[in-house]
Backbone as JSON, one array per atom type, in Angstrom:
{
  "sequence": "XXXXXXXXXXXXXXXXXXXXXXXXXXXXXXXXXXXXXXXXXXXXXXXXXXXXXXXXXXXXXXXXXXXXXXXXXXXXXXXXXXXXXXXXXXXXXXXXXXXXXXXXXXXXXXXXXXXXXXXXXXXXXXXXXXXXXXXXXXXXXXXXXXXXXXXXXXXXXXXXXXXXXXXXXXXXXXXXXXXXXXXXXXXXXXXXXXXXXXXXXXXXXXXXXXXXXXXXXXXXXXXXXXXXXXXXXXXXXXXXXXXXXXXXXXXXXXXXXXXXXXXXXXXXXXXXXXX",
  "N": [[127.83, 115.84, 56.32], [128.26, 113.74, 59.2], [131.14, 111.43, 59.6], [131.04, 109.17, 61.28], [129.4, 107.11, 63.47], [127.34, 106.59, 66.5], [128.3, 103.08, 67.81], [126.72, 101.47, 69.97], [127.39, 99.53, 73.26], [126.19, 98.32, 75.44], [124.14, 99.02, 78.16], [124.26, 100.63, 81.43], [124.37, 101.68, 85.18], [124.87, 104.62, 85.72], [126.87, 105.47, 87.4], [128.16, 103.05, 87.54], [130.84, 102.4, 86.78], [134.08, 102.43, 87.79], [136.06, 105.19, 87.94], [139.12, 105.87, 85.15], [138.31, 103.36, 84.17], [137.73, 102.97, 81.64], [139.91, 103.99, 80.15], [141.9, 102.83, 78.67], [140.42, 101.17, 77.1], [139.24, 99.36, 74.03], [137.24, 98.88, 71.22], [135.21, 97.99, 68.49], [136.3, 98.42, 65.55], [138.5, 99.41, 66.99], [138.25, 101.82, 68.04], [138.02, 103.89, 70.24], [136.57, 103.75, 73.59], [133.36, 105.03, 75.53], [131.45, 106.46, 78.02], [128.25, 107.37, 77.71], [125.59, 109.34, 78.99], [122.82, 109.42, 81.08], [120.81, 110.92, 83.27], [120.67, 108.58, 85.78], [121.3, 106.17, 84.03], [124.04, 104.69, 81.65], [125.13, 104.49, 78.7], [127.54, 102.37, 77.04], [129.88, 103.29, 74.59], [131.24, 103.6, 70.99], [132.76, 105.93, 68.46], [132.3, 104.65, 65.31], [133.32, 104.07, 61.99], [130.74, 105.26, 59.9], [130.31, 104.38, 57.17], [130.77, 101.56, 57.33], [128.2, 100.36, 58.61], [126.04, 101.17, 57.52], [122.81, 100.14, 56.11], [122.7, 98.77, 53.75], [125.71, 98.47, 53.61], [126.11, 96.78, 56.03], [124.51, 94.41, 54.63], [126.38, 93.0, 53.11], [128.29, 92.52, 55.1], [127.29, 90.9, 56.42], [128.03, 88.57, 55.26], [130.19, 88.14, 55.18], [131.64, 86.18, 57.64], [134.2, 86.32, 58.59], [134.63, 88.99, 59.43], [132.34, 89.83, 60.73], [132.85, 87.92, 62.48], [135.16, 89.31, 64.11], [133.86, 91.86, 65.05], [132.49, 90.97, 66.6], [133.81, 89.76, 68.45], [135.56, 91.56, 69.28], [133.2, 93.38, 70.46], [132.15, 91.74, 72.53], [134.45, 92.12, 74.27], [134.64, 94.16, 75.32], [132.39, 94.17, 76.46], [132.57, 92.33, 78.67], [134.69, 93.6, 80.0], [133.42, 95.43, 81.33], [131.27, 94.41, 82.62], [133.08, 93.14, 84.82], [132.94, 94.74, 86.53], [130.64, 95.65, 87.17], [126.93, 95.6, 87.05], [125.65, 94.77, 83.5], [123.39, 95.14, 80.54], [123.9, 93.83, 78.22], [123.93, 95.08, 74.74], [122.67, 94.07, 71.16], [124.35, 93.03, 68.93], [126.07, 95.2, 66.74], [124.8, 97.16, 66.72], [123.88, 100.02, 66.72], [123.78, 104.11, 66.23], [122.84, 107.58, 65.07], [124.21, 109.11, 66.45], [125.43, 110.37, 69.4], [123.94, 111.91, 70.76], [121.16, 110.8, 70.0], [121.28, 108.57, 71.07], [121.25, 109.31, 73.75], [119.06, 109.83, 73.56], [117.1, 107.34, 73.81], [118.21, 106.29, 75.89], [116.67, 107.57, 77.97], [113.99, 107.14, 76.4], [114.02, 104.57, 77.29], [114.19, 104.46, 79.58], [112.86, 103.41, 82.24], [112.28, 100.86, 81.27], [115.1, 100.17, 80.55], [116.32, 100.11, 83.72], [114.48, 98.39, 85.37], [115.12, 96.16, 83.88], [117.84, 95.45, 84.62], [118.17, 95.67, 87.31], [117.06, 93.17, 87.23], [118.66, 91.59, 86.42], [120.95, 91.99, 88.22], [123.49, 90.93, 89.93], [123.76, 88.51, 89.14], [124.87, 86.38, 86.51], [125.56, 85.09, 83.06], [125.41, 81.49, 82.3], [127.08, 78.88, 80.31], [125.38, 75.86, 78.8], [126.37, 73.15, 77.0], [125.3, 70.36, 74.99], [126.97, 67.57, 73.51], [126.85, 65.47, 71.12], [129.32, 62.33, 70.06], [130.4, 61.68, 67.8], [130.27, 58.18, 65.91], [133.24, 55.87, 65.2], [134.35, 55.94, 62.21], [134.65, 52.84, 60.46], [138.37, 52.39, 59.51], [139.45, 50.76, 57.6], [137.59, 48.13, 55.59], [135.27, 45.74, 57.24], [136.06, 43.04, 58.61], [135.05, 40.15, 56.73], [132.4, 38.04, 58.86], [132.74, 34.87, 60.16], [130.68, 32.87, 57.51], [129.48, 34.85, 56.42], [129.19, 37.2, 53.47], [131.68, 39.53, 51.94], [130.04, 41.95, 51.32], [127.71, 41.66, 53.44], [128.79, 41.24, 55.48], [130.06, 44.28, 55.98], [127.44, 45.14, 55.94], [126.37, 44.41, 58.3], [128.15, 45.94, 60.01], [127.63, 48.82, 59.75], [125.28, 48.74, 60.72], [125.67, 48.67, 63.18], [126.7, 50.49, 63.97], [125.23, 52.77, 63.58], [123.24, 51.9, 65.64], [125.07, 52.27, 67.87], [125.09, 54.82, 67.25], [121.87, 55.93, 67.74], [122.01, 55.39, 70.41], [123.99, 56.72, 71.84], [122.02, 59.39, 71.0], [120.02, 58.8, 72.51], [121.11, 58.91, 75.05], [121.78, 61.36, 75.3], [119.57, 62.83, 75.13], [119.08, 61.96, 78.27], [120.7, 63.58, 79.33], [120.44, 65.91, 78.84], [118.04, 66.41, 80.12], [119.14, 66.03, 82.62], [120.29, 68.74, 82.81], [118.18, 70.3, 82.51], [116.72, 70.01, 84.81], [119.08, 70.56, 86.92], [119.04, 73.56, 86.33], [116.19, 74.32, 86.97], [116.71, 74.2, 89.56], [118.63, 75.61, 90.41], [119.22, 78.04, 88.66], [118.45, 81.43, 87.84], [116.68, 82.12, 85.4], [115.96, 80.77, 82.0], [117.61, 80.2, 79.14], [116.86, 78.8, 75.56], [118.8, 78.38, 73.25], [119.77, 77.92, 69.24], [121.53, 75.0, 68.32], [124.81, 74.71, 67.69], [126.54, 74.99, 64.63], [129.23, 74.25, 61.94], [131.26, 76.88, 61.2], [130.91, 77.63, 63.88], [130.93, 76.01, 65.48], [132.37, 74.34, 68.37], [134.73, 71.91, 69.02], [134.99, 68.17, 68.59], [132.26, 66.27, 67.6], [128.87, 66.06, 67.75], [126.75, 68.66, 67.98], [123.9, 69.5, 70.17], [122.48, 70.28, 72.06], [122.09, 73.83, 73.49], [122.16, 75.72, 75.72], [120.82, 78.52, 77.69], [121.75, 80.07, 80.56], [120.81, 81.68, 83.36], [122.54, 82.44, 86.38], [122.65, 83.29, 89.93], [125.45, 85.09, 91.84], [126.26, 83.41, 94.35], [125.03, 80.93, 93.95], [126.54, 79.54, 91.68], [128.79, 77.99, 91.95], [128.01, 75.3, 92.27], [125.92, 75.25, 90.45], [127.86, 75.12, 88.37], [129.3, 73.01, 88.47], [127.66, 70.52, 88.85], [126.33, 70.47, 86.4], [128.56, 70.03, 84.85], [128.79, 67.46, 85.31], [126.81, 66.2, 84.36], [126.9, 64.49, 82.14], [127.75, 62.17, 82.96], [128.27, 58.61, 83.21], [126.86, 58.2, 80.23], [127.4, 57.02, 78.28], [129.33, 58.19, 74.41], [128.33, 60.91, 74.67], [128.91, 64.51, 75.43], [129.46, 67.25, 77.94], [129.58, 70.3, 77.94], [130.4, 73.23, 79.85], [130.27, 76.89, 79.8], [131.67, 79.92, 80.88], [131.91, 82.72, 83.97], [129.57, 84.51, 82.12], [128.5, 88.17, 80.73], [125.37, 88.63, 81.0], [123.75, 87.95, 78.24], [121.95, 86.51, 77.11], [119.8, 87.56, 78.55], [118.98, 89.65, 78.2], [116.69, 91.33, 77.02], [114.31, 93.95, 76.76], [111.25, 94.14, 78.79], [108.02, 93.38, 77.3], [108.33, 94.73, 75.18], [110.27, 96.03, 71.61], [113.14, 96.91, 72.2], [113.91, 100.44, 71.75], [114.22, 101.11, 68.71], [117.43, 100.79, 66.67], [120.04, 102.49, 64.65], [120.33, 101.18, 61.91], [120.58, 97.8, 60.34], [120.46, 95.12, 62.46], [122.07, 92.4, 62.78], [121.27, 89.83, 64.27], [121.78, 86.88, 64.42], [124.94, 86.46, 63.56], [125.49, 87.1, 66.73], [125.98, 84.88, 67.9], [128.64, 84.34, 67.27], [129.96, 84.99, 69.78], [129.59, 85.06, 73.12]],
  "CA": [[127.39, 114.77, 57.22], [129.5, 113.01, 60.13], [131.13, 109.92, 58.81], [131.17, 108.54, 62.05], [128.38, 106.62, 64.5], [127.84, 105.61, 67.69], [128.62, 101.76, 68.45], [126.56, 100.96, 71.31], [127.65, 97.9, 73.64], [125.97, 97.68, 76.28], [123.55, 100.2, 78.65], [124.54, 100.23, 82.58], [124.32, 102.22, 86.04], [126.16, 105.56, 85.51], [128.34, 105.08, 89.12], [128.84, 101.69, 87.59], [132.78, 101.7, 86.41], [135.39, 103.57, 88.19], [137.05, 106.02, 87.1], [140.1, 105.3, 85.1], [138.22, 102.13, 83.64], [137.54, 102.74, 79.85], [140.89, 104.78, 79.25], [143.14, 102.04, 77.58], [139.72, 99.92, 76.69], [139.09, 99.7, 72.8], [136.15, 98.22, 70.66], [134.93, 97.54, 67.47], [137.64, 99.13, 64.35], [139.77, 100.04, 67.29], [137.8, 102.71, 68.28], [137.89, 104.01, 71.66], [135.35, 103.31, 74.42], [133.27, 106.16, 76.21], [129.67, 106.48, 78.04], [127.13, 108.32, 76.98], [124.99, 109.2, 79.62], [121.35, 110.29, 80.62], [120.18, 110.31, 84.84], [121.31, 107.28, 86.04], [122.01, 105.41, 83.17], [124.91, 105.28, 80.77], [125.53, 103.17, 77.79], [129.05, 102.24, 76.65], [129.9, 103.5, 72.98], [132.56, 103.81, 70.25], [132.51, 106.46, 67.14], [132.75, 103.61, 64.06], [132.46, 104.65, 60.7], [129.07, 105.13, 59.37], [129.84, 103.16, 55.29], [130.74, 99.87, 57.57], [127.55, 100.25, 59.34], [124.75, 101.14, 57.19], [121.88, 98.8, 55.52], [123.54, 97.81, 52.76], [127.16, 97.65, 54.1], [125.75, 95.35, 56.61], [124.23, 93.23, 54.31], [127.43, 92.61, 52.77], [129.14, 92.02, 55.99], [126.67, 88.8, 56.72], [127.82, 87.2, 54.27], [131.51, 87.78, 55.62], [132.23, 85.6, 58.79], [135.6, 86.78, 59.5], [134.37, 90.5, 59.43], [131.31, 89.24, 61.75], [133.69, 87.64, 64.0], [136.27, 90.4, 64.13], [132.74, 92.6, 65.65], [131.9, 90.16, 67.93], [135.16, 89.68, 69.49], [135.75, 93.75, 70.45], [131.89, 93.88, 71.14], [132.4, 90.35, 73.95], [135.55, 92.38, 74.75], [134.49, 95.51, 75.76], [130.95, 94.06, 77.61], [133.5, 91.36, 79.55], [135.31, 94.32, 80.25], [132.26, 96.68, 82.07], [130.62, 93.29, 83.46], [133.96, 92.77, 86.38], [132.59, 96.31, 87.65], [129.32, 96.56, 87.33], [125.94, 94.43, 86.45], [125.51, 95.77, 82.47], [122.79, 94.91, 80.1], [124.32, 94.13, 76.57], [123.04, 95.28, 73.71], [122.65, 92.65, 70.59], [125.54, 93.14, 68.22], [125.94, 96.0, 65.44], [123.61, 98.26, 67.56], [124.56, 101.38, 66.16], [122.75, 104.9, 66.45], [123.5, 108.4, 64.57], [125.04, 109.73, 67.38], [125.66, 110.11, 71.1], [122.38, 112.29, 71.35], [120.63, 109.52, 69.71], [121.74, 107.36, 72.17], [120.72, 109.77, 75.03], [117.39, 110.17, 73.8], [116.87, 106.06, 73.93], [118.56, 106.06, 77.25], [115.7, 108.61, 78.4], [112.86, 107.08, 76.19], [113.56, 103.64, 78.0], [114.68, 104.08, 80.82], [112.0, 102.55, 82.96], [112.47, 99.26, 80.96], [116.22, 99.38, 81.56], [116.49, 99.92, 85.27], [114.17, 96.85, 85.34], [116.08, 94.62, 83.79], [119.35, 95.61, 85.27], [117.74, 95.41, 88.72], [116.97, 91.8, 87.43], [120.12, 91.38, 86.14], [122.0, 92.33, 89.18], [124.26, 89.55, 91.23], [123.87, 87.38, 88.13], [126.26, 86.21, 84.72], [125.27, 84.0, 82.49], [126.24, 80.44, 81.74], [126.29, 78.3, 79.15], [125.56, 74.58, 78.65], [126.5, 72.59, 75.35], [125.86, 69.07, 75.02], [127.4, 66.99, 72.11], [127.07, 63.5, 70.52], [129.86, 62.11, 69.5], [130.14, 60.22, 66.19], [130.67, 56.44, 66.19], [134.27, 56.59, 64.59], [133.66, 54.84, 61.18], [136.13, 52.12, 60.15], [139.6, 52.64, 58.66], [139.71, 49.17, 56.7], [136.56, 47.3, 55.41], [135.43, 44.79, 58.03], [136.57, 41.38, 57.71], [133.43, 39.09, 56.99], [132.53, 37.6, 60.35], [132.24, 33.47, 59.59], [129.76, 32.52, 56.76], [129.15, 35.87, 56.02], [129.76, 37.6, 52.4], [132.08, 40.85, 52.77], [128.89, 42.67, 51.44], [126.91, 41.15, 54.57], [129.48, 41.9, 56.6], [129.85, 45.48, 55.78], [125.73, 46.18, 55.91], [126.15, 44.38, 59.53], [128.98, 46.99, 60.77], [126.87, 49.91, 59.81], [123.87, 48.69, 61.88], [126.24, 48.48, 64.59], [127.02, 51.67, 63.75], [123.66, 53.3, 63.59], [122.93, 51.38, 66.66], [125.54, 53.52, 68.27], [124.16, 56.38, 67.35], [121.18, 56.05, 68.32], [122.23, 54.81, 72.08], [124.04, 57.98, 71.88], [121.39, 60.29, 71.1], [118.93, 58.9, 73.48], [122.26, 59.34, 76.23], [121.9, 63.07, 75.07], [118.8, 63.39, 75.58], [118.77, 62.16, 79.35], [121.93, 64.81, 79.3], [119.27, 67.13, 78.73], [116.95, 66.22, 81.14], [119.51, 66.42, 83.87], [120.76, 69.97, 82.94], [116.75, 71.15, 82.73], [116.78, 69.77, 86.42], [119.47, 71.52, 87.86], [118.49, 74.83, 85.56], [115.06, 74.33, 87.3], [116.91, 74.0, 90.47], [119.97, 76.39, 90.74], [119.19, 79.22, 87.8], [116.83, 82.25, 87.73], [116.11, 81.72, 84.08], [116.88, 79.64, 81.19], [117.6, 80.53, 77.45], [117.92, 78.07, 74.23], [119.61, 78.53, 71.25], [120.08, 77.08, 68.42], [122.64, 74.05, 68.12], [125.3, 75.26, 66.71], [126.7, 73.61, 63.4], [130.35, 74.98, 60.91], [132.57, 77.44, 62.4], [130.56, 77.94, 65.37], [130.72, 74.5, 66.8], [133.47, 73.9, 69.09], [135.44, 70.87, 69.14], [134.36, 66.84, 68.62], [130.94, 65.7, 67.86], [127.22, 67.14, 66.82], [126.06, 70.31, 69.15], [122.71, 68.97, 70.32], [121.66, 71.11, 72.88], [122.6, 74.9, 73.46], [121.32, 76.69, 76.7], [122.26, 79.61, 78.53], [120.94, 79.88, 82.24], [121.12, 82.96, 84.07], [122.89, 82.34, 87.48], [123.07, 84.25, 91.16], [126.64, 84.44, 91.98], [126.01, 82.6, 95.16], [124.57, 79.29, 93.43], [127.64, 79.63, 90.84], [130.32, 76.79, 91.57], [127.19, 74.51, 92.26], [125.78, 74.94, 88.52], [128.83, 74.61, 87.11], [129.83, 71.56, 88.89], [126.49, 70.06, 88.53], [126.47, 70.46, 85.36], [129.67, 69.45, 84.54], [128.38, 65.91, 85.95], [125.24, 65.54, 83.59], [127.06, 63.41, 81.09], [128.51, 61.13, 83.47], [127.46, 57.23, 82.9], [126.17, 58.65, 79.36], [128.4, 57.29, 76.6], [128.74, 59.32, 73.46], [127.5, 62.07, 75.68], [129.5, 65.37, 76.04], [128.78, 67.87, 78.06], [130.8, 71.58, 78.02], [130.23, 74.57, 80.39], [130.85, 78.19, 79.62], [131.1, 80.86, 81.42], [130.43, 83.16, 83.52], [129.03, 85.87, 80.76], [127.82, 89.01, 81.16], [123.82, 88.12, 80.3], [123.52, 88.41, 76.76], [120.61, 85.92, 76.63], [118.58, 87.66, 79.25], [118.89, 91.23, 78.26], [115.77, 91.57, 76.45], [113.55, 94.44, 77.05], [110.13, 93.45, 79.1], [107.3, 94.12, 76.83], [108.44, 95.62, 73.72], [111.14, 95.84, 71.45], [113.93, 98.02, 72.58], [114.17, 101.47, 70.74], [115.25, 100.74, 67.2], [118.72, 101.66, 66.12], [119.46, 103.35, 63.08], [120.92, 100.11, 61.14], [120.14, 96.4, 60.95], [120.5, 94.34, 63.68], [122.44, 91.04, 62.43], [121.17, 88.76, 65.51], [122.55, 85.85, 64.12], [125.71, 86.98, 63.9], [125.94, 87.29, 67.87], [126.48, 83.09, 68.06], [130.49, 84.1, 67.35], [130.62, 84.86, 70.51], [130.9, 84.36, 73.62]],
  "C": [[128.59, 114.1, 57.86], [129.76, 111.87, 59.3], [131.09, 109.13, 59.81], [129.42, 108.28, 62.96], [128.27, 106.11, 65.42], [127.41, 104.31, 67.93], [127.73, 101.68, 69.63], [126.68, 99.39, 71.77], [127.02, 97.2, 74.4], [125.08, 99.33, 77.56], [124.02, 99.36, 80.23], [124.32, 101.7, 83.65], [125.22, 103.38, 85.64], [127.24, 105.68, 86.49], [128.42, 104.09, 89.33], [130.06, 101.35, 88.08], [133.08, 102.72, 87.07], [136.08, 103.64, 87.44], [138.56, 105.56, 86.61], [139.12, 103.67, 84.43], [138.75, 101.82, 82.51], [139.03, 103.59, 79.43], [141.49, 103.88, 78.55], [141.63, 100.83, 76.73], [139.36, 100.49, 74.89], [137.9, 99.2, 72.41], [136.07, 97.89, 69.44], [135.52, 98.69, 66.61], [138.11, 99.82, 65.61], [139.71, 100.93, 67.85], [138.11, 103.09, 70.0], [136.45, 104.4, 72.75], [135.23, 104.19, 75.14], [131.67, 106.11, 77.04], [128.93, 107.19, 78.13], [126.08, 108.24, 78.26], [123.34, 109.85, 79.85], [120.98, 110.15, 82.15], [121.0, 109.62, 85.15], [121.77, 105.91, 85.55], [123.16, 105.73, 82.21], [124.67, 104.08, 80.03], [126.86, 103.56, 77.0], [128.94, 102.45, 75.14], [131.09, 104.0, 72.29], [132.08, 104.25, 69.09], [133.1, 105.09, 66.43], [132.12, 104.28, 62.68], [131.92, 104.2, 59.8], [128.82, 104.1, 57.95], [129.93, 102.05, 56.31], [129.52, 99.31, 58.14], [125.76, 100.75, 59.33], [123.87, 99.81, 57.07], [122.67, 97.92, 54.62], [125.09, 96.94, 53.03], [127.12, 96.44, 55.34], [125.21, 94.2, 56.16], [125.36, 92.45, 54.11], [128.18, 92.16, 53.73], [128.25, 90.6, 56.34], [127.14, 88.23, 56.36], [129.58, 87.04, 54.28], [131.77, 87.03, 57.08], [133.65, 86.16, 59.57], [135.06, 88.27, 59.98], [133.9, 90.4, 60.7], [131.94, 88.93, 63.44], [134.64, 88.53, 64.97], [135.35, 91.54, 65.19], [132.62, 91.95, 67.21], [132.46, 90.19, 68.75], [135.34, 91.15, 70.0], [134.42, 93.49, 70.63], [131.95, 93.1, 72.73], [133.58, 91.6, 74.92], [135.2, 93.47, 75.86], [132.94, 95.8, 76.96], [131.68, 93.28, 79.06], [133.67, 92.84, 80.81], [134.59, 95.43, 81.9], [131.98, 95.44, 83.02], [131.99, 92.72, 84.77], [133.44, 93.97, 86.5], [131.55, 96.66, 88.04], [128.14, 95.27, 86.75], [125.68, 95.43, 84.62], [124.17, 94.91, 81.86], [123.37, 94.76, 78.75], [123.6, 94.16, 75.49], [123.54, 94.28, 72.43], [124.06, 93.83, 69.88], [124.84, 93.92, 67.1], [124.6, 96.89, 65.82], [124.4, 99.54, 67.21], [123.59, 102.84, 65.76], [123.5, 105.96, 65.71], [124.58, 108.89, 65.12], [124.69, 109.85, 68.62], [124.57, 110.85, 71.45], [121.4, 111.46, 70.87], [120.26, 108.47, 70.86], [121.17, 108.26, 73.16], [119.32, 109.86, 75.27], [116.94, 108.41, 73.88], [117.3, 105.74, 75.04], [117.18, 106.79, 78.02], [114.37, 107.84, 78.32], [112.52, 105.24, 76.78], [114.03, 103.47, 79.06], [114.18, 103.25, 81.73], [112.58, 101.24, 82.39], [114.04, 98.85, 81.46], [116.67, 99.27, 82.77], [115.89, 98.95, 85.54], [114.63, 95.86, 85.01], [117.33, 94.65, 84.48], [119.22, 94.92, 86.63], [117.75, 94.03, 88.61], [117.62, 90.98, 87.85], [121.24, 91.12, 87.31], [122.34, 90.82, 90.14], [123.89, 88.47, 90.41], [124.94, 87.39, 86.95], [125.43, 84.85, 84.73], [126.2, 82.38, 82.02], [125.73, 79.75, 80.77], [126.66, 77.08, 78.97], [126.08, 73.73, 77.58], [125.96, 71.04, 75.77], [126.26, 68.25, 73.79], [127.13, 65.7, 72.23], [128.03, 63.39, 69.87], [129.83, 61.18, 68.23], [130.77, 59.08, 66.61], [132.0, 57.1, 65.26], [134.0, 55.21, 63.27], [135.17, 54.07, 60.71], [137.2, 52.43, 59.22], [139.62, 51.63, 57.62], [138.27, 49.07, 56.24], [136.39, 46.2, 56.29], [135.43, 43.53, 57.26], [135.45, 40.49, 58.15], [133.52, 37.93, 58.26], [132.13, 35.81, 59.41], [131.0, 33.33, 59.01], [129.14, 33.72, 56.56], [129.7, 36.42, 54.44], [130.19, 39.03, 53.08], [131.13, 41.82, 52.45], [127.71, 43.13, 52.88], [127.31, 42.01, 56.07], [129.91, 43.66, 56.9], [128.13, 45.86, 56.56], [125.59, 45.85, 57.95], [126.97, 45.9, 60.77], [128.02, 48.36, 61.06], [125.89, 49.43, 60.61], [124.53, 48.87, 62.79], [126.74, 49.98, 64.96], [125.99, 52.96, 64.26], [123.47, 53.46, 65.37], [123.89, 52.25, 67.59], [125.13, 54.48, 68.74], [122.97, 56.59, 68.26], [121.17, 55.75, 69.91], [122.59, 56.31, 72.23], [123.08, 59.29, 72.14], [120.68, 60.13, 72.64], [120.17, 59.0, 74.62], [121.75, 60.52, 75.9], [120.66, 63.79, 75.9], [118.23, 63.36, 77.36], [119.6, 62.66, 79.9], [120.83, 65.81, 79.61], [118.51, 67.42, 79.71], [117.66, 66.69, 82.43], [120.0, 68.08, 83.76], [119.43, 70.97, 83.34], [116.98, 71.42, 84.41], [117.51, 70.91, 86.93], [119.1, 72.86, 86.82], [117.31, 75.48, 86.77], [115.73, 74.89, 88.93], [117.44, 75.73, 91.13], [119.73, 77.7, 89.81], [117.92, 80.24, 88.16], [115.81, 82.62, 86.64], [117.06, 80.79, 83.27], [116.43, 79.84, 79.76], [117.61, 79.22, 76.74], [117.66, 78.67, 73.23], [120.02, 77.85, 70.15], [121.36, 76.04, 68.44], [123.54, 75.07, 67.34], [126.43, 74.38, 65.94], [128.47, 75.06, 62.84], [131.06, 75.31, 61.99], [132.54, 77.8, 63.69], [130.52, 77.4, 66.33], [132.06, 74.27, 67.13], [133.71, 72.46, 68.98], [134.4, 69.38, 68.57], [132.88, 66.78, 68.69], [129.94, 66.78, 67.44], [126.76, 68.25, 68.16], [124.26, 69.64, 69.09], [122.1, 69.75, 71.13], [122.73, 72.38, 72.95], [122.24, 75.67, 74.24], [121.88, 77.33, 77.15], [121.43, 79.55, 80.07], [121.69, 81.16, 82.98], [121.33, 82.99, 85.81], [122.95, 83.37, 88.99], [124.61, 83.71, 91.26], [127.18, 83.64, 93.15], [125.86, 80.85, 94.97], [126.08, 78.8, 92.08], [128.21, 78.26, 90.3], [129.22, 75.99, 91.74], [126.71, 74.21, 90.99], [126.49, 74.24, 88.17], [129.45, 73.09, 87.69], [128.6, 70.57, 88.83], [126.28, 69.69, 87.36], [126.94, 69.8, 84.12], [129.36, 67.63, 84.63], [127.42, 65.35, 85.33], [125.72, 64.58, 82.92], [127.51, 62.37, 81.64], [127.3, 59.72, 83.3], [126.58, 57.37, 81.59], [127.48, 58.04, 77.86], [127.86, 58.05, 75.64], [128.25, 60.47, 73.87], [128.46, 63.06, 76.31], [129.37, 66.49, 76.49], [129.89, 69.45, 78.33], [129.72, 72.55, 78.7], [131.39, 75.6, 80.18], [130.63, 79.21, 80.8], [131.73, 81.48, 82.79], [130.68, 84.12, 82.47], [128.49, 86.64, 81.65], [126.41, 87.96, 80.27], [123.2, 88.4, 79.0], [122.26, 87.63, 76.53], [119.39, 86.51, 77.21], [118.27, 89.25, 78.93], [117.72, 92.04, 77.39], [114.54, 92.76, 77.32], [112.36, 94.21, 77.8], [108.85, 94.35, 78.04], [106.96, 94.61, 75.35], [109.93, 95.4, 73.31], [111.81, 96.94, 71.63], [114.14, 99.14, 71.17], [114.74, 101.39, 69.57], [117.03, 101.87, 67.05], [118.77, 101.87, 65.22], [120.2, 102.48, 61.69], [120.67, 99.01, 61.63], [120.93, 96.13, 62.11], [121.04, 92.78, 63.43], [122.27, 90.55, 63.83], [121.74, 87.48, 65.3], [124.23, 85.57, 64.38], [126.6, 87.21, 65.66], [126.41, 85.59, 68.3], [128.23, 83.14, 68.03], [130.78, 84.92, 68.63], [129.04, 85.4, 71.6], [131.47, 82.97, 72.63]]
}
């Protein structure tokens, strides 16, 4: 039996990339990047070997983060990579098939579905919204009891003031929210959410409160993102971060059904380390 399997990254137009693209491009363990083709589709793929990429050895990798991340990063790398040349469709992370006839016969048995989405796809990238609450910053000292107050008193008052904060905050967030729906509604041709994201996944200062992706024309573009960029304004506590663009990782979903199984789990979770 081969020890090796094919990686898939991403399915696209076969007179996507010019020639000369994928020669120096790498992927996941290092592998080198090739496309597998069928008609008029191809999908991008790298031999990886088969123990890192069964059932079991994938369970075990969940429960590693660095490993996880280490995937993610060559998988982002290598879709980035196709997406300046071409509109692609990416496939979720740890998509992995026996082999490159595997892969041809799933290029074949959906084709219809993926020329539809691609077509969707096309003259779009995805972006992505964040918005954060920042934390009240909690005191360095013990406050000093305000007149006729005990320093007990005076303490339980700080924290309300504290609270009180917060909560101004949130509700800022949430008419954060409201204005990103807007322009979404306005300027996008769809609109993903995703989970907040919390640990090693949350970027910088403050709580991850909202998490959307929005699937842009590249026409409406610098408008989004400057739009966007503008939701938190007059919002204390209220921060708002744009990504992007992405190839469309949120929109690349099959219509209908679920895309042809691959021949090992599917850690979806896992795809949050990246972009």
């Amino acid at each position: 039996m081969d020890d090796r399997v094919s990686y898939a990254y991403a399915v696209l137009r076969t007179d996507g990339v010019p020639d000369g693209t994928l020669g120096a491009l790498t992927g996941v363990a290092r592998a080198p990047v090739r496309l597998v083709t069928s008609g008029p589709l191809a999908a991008a793929v790298s031999p990886v070997p088969a123990a890192d990429f069964d059932e079991d050895a994938l369970r075990r990798h969940l429960e590693d983060l660095d490993w996880l991340e280490a995937v993610a990063r060559a998988h982002h790398t290598v879709i980035e990579a196709l997406s300046a040349h071409t509109t692609v469709l990416p496939l979720r992370l740890a998509t992995v098939y026996l082999d490159d006839e595997r892969v041809r016969q799933v290029l074949r048995d959906d084709g219809a579905a993926f020329t539809e989405v691609l077509e969707r796809l096309t003259g779009h990238l995805e972006w992505g919204v964040k918005i954060y609450v920042d934390a009240p910053a909690a005191a360095a000292e013990p406050p000093v009891p305000a007149e006729g107050l005990s320093p007990g008193r005076a303490y339980l008052r700080a924290r309300s003031a504290q609270r009180h904060t917060r909560d101004e905050a949130y509700r800022a967030a949430e008419e954060a929210a409201v204005r990103v729906d807007t322009i979404g509604r306005e300027l996008a041709a769809a609109h993903a959410r995703h989970r907040a994201q919390q640990g090693r996944l949350a970027a910088g200062a403050g709580e991850n409160v909202l998490n959307d992706a929005f699937l842009v024309a590249h026409g409406q573009a610098e408008a989004f993102r400057s739009r966007a960029l503008a939701a938190g304004e007059g919002l204390p506590g209220v921060r708002v971060d744009v990504t992007g663009p992405w190839a469309p990782y949120s929109f690349a979903a099959l219509p209908g059904a679920t895309r042809s199984g691959a021949d090992a789990a599917d850690p979806a979770d896992a795809a949050d380390a990246a972009p």
